[in-house]
C-alpha positions as CSV (number, residue, x, y, z in Angstrom):
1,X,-141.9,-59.9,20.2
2,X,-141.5,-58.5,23.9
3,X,-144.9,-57.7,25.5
4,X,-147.0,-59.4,23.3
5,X,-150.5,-58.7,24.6
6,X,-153.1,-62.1,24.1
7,X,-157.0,-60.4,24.3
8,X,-158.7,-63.4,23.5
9,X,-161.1,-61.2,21.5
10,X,-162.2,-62.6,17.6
11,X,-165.0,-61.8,15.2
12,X,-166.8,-65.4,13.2
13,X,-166.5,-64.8,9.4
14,X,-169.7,-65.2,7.7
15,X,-170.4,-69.1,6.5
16,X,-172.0,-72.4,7.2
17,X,-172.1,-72.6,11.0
18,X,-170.1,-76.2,10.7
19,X,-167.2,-74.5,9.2
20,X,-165.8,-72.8,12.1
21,X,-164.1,-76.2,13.6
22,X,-163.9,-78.0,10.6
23,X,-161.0,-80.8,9.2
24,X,-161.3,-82.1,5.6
25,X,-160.1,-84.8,4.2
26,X,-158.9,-84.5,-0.1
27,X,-159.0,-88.0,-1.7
28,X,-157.4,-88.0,-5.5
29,X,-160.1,-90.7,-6.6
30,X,-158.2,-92.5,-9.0
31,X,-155.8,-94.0,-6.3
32,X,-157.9,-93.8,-3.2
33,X,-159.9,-97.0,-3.3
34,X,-160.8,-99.5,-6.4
35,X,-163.8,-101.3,-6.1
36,X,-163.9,-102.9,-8.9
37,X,-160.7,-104.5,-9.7
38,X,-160.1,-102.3,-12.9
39,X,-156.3,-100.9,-11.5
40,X,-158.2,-97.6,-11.1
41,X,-160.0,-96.2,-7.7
42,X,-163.9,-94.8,-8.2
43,X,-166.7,-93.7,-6.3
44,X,-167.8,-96.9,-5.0
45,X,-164.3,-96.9,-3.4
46,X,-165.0,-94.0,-1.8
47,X,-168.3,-95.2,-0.6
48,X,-166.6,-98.2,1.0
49,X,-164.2,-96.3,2.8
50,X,-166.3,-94.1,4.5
51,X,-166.4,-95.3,7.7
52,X,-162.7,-95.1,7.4
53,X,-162.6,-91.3,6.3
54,X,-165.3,-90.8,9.7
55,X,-163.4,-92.7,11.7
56,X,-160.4,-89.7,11.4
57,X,-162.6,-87.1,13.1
58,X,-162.7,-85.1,10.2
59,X,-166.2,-83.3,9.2
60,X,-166.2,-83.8,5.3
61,X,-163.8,-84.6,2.3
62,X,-163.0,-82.7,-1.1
63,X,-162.5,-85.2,-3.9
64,X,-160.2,-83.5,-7.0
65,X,-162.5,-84.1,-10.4
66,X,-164.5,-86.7,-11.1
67,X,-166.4,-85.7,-14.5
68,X,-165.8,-86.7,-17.9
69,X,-162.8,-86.3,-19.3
70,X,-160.0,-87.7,-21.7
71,X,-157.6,-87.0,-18.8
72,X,-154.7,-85.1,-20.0
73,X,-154.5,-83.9,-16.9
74,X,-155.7,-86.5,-14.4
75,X,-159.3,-85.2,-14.9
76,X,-158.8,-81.2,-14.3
77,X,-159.1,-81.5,-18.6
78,X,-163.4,-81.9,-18.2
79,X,-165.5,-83.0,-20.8
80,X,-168.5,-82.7,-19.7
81,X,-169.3,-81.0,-16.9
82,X,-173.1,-82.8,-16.0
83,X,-171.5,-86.4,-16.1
84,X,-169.4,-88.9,-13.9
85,X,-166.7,-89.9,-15.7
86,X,-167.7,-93.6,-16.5
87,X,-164.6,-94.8,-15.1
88,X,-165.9,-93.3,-11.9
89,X,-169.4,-94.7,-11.9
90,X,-172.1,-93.2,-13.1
91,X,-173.9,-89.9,-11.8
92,X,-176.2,-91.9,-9.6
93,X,-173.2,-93.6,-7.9
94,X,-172.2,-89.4,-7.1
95,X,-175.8,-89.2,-5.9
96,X,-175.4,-92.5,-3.5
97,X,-171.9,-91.1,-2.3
98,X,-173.6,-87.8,-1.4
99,X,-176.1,-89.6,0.5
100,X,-173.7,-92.1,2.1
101,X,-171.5,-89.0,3.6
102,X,-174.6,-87.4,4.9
103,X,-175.5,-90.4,6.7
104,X,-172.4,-90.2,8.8
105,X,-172.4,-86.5,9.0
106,X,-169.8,-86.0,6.4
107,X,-169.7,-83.0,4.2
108,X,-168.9,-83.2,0.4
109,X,-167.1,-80.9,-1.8
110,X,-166.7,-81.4,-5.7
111,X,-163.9,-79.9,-7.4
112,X,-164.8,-77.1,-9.8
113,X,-162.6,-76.4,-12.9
114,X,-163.9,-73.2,-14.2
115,X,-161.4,-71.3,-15.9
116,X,-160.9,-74.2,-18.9
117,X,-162.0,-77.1,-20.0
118,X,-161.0,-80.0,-22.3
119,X,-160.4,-79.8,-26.2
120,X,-162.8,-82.8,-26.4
121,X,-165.8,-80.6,-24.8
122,X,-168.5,-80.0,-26.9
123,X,-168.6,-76.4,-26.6
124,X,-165.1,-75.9,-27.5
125,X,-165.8,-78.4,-30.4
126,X,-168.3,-75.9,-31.5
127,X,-166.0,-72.9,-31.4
128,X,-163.4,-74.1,-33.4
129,X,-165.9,-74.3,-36.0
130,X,-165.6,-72.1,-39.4
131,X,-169.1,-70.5,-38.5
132,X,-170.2,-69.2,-36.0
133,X,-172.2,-70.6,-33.1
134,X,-173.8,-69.7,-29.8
135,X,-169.5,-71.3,-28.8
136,X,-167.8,-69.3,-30.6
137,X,-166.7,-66.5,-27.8
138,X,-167.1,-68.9,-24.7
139,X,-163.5,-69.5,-25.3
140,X,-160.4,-66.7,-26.2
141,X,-159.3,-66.8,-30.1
142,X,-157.3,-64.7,-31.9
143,X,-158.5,-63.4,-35.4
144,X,-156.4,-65.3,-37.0
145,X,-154.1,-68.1,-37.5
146,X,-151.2,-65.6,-38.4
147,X,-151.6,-63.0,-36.0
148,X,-149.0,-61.7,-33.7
149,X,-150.1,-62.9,-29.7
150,X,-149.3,-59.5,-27.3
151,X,-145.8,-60.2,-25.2
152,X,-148.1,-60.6,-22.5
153,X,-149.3,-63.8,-23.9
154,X,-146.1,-65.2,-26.1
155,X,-146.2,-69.1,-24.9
156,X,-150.2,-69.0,-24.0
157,X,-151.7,-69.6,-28.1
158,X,-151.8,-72.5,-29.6
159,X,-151.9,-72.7,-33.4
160,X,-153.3,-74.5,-36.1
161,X,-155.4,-76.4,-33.8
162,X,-158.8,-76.4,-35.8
163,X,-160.5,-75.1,-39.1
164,X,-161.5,-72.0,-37.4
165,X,-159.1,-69.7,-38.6
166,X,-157.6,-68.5,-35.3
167,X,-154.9,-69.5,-32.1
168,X,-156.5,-69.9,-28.9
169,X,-155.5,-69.4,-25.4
170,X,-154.5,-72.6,-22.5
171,X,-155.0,-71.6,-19.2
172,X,-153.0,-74.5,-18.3
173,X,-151.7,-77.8,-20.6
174,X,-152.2,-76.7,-24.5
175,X,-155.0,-78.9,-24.6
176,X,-156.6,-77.0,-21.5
177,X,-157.9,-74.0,-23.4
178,X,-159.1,-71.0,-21.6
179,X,-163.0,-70.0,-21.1
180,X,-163.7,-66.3,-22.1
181,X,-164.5,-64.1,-19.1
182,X,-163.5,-61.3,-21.0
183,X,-160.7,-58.7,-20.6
184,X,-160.4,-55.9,-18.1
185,X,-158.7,-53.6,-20.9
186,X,-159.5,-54.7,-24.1
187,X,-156.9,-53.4,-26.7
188,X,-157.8,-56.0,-29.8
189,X,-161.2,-57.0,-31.5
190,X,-161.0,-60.7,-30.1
191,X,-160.5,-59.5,-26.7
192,X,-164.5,-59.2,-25.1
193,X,-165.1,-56.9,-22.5
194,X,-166.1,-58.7,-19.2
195,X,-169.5,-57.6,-19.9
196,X,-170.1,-58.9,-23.2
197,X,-173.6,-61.5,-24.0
198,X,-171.4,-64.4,-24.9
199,X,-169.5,-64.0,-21.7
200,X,-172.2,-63.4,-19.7
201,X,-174.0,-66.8,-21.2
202,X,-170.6,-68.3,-20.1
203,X,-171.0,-67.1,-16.7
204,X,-174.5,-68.0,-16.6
205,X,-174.1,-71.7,-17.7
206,X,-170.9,-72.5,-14.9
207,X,-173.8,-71.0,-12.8
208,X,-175.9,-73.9,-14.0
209,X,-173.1,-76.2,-13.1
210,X,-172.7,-75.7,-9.7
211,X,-176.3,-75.7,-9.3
212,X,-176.3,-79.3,-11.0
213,X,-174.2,-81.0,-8.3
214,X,-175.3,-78.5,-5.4
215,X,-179.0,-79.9,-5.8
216,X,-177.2,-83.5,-6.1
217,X,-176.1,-83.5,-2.3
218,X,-173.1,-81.5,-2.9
219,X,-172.2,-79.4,0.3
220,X,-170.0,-76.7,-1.9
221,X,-166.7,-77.0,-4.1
222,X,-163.4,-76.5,-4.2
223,X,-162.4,-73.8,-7.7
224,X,-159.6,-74.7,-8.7
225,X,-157.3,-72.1,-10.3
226,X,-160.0,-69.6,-9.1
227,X,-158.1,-66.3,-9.8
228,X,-157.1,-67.1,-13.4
229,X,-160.4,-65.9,-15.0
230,X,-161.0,-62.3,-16.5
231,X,-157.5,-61.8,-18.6
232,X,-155.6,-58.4,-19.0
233,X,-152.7,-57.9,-22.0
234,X,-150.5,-55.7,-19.4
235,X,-151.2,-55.4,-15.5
236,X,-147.5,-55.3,-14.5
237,X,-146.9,-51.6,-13.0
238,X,-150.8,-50.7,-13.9
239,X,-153.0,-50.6,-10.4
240,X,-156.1,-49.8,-12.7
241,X,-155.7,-52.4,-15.0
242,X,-155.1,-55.0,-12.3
243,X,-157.9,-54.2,-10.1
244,X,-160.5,-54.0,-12.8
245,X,-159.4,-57.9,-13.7
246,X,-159.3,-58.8,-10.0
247,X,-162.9,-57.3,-9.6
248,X,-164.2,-59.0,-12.7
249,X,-162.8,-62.4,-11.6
250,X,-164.2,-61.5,-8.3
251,X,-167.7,-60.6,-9.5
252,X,-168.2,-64.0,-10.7
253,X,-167.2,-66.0,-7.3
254,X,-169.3,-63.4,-5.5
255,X,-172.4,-64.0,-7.8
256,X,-172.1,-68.0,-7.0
257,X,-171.4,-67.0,-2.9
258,X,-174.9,-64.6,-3.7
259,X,-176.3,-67.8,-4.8
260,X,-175.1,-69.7,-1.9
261,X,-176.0,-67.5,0.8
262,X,-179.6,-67.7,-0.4
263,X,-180.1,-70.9,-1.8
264,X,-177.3,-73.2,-0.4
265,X,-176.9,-71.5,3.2
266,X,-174.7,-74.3,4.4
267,X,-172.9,-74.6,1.4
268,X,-169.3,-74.1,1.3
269,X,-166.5,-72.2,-1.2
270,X,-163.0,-73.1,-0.9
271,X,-160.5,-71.2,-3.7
272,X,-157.7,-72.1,-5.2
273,X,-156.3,-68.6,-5.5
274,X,-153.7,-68.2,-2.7
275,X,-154.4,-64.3,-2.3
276,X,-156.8,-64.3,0.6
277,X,-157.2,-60.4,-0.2
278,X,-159.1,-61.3,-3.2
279,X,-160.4,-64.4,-2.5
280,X,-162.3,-63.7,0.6
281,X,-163.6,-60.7,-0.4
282,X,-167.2,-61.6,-0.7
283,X,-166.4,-64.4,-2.4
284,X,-165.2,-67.8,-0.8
285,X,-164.8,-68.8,2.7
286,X,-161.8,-70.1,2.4
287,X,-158.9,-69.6,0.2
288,X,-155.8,-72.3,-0.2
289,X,-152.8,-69.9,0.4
290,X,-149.8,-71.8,-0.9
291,X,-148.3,-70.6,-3.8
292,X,-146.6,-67.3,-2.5
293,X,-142.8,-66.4,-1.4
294,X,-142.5,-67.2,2.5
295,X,-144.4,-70.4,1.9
296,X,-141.6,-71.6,0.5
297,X,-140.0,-71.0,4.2
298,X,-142.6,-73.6,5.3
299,X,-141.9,-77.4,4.8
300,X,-140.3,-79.7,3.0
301,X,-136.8,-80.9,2.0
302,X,-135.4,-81.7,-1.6
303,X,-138.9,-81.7,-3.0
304,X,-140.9,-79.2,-5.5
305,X,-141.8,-75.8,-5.3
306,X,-142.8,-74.9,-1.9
307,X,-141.3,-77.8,-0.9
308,X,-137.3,-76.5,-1.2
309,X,-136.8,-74.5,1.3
310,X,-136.7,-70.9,0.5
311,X,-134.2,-69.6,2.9
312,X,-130.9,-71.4,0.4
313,X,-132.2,-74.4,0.3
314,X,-133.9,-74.4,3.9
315,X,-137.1,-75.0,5.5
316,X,-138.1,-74.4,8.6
317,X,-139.5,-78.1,9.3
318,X,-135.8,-79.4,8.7
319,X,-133.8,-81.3,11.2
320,X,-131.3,-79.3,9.8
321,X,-132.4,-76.2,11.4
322,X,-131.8,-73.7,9.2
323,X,-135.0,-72.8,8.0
324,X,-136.7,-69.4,8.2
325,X,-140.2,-69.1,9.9
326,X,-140.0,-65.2,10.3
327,X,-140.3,-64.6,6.7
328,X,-143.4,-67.1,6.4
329,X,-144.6,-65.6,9.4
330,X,-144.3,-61.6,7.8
331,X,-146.4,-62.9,4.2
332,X,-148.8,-65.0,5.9
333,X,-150.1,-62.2,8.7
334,X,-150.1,-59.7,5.4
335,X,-152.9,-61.7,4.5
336,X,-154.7,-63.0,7.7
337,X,-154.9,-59.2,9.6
338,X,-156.9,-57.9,6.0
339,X,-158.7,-61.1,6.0
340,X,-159.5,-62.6,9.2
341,X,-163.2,-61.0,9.8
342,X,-164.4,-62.1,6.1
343,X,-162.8,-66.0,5.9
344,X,-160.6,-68.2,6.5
345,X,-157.0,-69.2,5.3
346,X,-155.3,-72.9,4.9
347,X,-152.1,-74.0,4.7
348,X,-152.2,-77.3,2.8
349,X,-149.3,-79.1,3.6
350,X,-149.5,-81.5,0.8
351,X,-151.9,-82.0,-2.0
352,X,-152.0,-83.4,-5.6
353,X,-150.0,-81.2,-6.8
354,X,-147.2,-81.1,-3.8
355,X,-145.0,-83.3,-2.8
356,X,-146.2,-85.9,0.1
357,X,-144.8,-84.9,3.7
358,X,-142.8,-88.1,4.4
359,X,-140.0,-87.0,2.1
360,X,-137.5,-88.9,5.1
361,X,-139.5,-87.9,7.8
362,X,-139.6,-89.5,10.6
363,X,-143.1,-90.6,12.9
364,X,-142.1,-87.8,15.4
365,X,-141.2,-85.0,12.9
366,X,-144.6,-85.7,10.6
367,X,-146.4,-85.7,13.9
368,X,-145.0,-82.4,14.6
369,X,-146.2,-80.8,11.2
370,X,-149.6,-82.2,11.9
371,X,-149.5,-79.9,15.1
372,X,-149.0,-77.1,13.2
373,X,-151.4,-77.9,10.3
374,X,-154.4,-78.6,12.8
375,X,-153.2,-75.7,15.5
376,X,-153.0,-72.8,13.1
377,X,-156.0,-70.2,12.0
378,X,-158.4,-71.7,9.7
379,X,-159.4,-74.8,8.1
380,X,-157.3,-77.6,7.6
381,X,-156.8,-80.2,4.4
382,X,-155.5,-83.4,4.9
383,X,-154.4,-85.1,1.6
384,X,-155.2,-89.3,1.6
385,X,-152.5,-91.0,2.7
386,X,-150.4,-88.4,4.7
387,X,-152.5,-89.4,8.0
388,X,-150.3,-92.7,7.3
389,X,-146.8,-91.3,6.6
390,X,-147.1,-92.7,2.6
391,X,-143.9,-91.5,1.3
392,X,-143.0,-89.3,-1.4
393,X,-142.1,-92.2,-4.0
394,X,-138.8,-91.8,-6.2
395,X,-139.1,-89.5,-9.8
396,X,-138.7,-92.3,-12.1
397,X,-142.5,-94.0,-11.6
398,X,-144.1,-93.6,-15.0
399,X,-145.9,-90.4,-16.3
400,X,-149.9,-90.5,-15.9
401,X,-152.3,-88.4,-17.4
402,X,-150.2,-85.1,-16.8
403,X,-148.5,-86.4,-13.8
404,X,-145.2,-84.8,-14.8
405,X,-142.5,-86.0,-12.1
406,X,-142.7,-85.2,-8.8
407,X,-146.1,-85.2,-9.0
408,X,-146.2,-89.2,-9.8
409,X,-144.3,-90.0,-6.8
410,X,-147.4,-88.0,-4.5
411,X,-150.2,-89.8,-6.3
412,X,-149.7,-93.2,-5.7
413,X,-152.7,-95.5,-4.5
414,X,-153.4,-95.4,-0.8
415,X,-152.0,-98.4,1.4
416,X,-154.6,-99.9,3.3
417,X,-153.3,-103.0,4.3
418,X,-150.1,-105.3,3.5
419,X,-152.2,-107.3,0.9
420,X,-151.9,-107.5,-2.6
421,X,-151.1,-104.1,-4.5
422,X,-151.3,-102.5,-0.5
423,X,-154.7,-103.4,-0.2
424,X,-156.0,-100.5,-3.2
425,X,-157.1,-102.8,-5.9
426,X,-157.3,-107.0,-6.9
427,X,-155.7,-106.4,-10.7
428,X,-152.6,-107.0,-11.7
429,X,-150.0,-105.0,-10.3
430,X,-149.4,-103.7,-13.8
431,X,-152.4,-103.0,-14.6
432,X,-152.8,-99.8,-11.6
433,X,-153.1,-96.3,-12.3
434,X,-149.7,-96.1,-10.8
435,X,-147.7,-98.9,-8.8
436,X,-147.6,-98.8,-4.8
437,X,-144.5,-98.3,-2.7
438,X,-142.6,-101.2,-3.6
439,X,-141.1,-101.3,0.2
440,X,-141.2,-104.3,2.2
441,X,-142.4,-101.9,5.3
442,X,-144.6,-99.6,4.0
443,X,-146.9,-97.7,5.9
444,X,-150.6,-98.8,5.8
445,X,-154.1,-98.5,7.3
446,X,-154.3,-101.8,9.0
447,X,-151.3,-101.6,10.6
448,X,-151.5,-98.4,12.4
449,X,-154.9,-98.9,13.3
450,X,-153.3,-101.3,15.7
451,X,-150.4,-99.4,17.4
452,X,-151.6,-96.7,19.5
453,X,-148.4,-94.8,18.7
454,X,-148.9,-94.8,14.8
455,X,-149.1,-91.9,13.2
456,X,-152.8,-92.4,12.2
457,X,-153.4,-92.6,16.1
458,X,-151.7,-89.6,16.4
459,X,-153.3,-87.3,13.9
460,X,-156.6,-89.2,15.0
461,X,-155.8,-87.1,18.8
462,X,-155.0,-84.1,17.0
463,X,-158.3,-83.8,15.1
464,X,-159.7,-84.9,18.0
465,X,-157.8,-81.9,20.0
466,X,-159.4,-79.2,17.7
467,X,-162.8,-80.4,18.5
468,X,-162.1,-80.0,21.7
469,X,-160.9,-76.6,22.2
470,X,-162.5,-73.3,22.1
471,X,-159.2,-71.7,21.1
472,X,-158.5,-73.7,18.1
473,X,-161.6,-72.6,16.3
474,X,-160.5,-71.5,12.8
475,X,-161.5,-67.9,14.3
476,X,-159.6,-68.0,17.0
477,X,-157.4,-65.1,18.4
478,X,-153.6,-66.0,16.4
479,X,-151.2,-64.7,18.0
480,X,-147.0,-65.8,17.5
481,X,-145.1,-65.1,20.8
482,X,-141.6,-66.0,19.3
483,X,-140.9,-65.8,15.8
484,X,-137.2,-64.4,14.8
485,X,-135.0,-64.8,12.1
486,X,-133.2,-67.5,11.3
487,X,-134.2,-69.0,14.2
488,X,-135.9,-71.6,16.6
489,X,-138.1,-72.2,18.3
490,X,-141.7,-71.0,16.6
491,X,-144.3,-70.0,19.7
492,X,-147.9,-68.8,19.1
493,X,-151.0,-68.8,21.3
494,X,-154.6,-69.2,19.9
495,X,-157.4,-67.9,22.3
496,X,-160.9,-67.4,22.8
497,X,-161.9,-65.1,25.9
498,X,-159.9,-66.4,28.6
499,X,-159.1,-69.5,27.2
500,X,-155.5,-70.1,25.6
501,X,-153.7,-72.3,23.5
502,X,-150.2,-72.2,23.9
503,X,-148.3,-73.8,20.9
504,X,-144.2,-74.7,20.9
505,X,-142.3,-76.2,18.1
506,X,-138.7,-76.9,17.1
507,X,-138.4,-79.2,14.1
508,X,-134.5,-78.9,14.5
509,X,-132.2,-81.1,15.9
510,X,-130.7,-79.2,18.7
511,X,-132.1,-77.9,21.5
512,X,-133.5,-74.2,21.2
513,X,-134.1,-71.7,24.0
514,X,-136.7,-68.7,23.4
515,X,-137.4,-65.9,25.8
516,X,-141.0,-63.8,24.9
517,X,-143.0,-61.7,27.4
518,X,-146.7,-61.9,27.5
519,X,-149.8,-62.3,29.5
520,X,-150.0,-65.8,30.1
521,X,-150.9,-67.5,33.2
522,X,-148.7,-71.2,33.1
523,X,-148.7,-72.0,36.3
524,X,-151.8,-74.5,36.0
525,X,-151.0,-75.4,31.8
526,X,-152.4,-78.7,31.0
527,X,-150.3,-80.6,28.0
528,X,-152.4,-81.7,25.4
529,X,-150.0,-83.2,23.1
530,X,-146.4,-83.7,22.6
531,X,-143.9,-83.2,25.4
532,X,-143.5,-82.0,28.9
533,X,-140.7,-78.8,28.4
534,X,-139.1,-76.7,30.7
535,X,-140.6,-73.6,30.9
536,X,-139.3,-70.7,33.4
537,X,-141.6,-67.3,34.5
538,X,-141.6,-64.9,36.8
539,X,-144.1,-62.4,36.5
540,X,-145.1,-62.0,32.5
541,X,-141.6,-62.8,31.3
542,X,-140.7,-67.0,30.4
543,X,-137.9,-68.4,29.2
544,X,-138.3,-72.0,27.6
545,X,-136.1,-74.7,26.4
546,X,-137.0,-76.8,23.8
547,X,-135.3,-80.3,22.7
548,X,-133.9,-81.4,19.4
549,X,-137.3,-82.0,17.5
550,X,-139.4,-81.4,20.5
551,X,-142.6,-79.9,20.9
552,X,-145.7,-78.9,23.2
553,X,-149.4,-77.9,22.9
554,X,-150.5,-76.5,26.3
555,X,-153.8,-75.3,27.7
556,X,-153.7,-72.2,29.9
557,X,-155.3,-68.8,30.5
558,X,-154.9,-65.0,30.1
559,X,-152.9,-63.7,33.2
């Protein structure tokens, strides 16, 4: 990347005015905090750790689903989308933990699930009925029990499920099944076109959902599975066919960000689509962009799905050293240059469904992802628990409400303190949602809060870092100075006007040389965080050297 030119120049996406140097905080609520002894976290939890969640630095927290449900799947399977799950609270222990947030400046997001719902909710009850009903089309059936499902579909129908003579679709776990948005090339009776009533009484009533929470004290939501709405029987090789269902999905989210900008101004839309193209156009302001090849480049080792390295086995944030950050590097600016002047992208590095970062990590080497996560465009996620190092428990812990291994070993209850069951809950240990780390040295709340070189502390100066600096806004100039294949180290700068971020980072363990050319001026850089390295320059060209697992965020300016 000789000559690299930094201009410090950005454009602000449109959005809430908080957005822009945000850090959010996800807490699965089942295992974040129990209040009431029953093995199983809730909303009161939550409440009581609050001051905890503020005392990170972070500007608000998204919380995955907490509405009725006979979790299936860990409460994505919703019953009823007006109600707290009574194993929760109730809806007026949501309204307190809205209120509580607010009080220490905390943003809120709810997780909404609206491409399926349960079997056990009452509108899909209604549309397995023989007769039909105002639910009969709010949800995809076949005409009939016998029929041939389109190749398209093969493993998506489930049949003989009810007395309605009919299969219908899952979007997800068979007893997940689809809401009708209709079909961008309807070729069969039972497929609607996006435009029919029903679906647009569909439409209408999710509408009513958000609403619900939004005049609750919600700040916004998270969709989950946000591109898997309008269906189409064949888009492979077919342009037409796939835009029309990526503009019918798309007309929905922007309908809800119409309703936002209006009504809910500093409301905020976070999507689950992980196709920034789509999902920030005119529809969220930020999209989760994690499930797409070069991601798998990213992070972890021996893990799931983006967590093996993509590059045979490899990723980049090994001590091995033999991961790939130039093909990362090539998907992820495909999306950020189309996408940078209408939202925002994030990396989560670690979620529910992901395997937790301290797979064998090390203090320094989780410490070092953390630089990335909060140094990079956008707005970061931190999932509960990784501020702490919790590890990534072994694949044999039971199977929970659709926790399918690895999943189990990512969702255990946080570790507050080296009490009883980690400090999460008084029952009996058997009685959890799922056990805690069974190590005599786990890592916990308490604990770190005391050693100034935890790793809480050290994510604490991080956030802290972001707030900071101009130049690592979420619209901050991104710019990567030294990025080849196959090797190390990664280099990027983040500016604003003259101001300049310089970031370093080499997760292997050797040393690593690089040797860019830009317009940087390094002979006053300040370090921020991490380590002191030896960097060479004459004129605009600099030569580094980085140690095994080293790394360096500097301030400096345009030359």
């Amino acid at each position: 990347m000789a000559g690299t030119k930094i201009t410090g120049k950005y454009t602000i996406p449109p959005g809430p005015d908080w957005m822009h140097d945000a850090v959010f905080y996800q807490i699965y609520p089942q295992t974040f905090y129990d209040s009431d002894g029953d093995g199983i976290g809730d909303l009161q939890g939550i409440i009581e750790k609050l001051d905890y969640v503020k005392s990170l630095g972070v500007d608000g927290i998204w919380i995955n689903p907490f509405f009725a449900s006979p979790f299936n799947d860990a409460g994505y399977d919703i019953s009823d989308y007006y109600q707290v799950a009574p194993r929760y609270g109730t809806n007026e222990d949501a309204r307190r933990l809205f209120a509580e947030a607010h009080k220490r400046g905390l943003k809120v997001l709810f997780d909404f699930v609206g491409s399926y719902t349960s079997i056990e909710h009452s509108w899909f009850k209604e549309s397995c009925k023989q007769e039909k009903n105002p639910y009969s089309n709010w949800y995809i059936w076949t005409n009939s029990t016998w029929e041939a499902v389109p190749d398209a579909f093969k493993d998506k129908f489930i049949q003989g499920y009810a007395r309605r003579d009919g299969q219908f679709m899952r979007n997800f776990y068979w007893s997940q099944p689809a809401l009708n948005f209709g079909f961008a090339n309807p070729r069969r009776s039972w497929q609607l076109p996006m435009d029919h009533p029903d679906v647009l009484a569909l439409r209408e009533e999710l509408k009513r959902v958000v609403r619900f929470w939004m005049n609750m004290g919600a700040d916004g939501f998270r969709a989950d599975m946000a591109g898997a709405l309008v269906k189409s029987e064949n888009t492979e090789g077919n342009d037409q066919f796939y835009r029309t269902k990526e503009e019918g999905t798309k007309s929905f989210w922007r309908e809800i960000r119409q309703i936002f900008d209006r009504d809910y101004p500093q409301g905020f839309m976070v999507s689950e689509w992980s196709y920034p193209q789509s999902a920030l156009d005119g529809c969220f302001h930020v999209d989760f962009h994690h499930w797409f090849d070069g991601y798998n480049d990213l992070l972890q080792k021996e893990s799931w799905r983006i967590l093996n390295g993509h590059s045979e086995g490899h990723s980049f944030f090994d001590e091995a050293g033999k991961g790939n950050i130039a093909n990362f590097l090539q998907k992820y600016l495909d999306q950020y240059n189309m996408t940078r002047e209408k939202g925002y992208i994030s990396l989560p590095l670690g979620n529910h469904d992901l395997a937790r970062l301290n797979n064998r990590r090390t203090v320094d080497e989780l410490e070092m992802i953390f630089a990335f996560l909060i140094t990079m465009p956008g707005v970061p996620f931190i999932y509960y628990g990784n501020e702490i190092g919790m590890r990534q428990l072994s694949s044999d812990l039971p199977q929970v409400e659709g926790a399918y291994k690895p999943r189990a070993g990512g969702r255990t209850p946080m570790q507050w303190s080296n009490e009883k069951n980690a400090g999460f809950s008084a029952a009996p240990p058997e009685q959890l949602y799922l056990p805690v780390d069974a190590a005599g040295d786990f890592p916990n709340v308490a604990q770190q809060e005391q050693d100034p070189r935890s790793l809480l502390n050290r994510v604490k100066k991080l956030i802290q870092l972001k707030k900071q600096e101009k130049a690592l806004a979420a619209y901050a100039e991104f710019v990567p100075l030294f990025a080849e294949e196959n090797t190390y180290p990664f280099i990027y700068a983040r500016a604003v006007g003259e101001e300049v971020i310089l970031v370093i980072l080499n997760p292997a363990g050797r040393e690593a040389q690089a040797v860019f050319t830009c317009n940087l001026d390094l002979t006053e850089k300040k370090l921020l965080a991490g380590q002191e390295l030896r960097i060479d320059g004459q004129g605009d060209a600099f030569t580094v050297s980085v140690p095994a697992q080293g790394y360096a965020v500097y301030k400096c300016r345009l030359a």
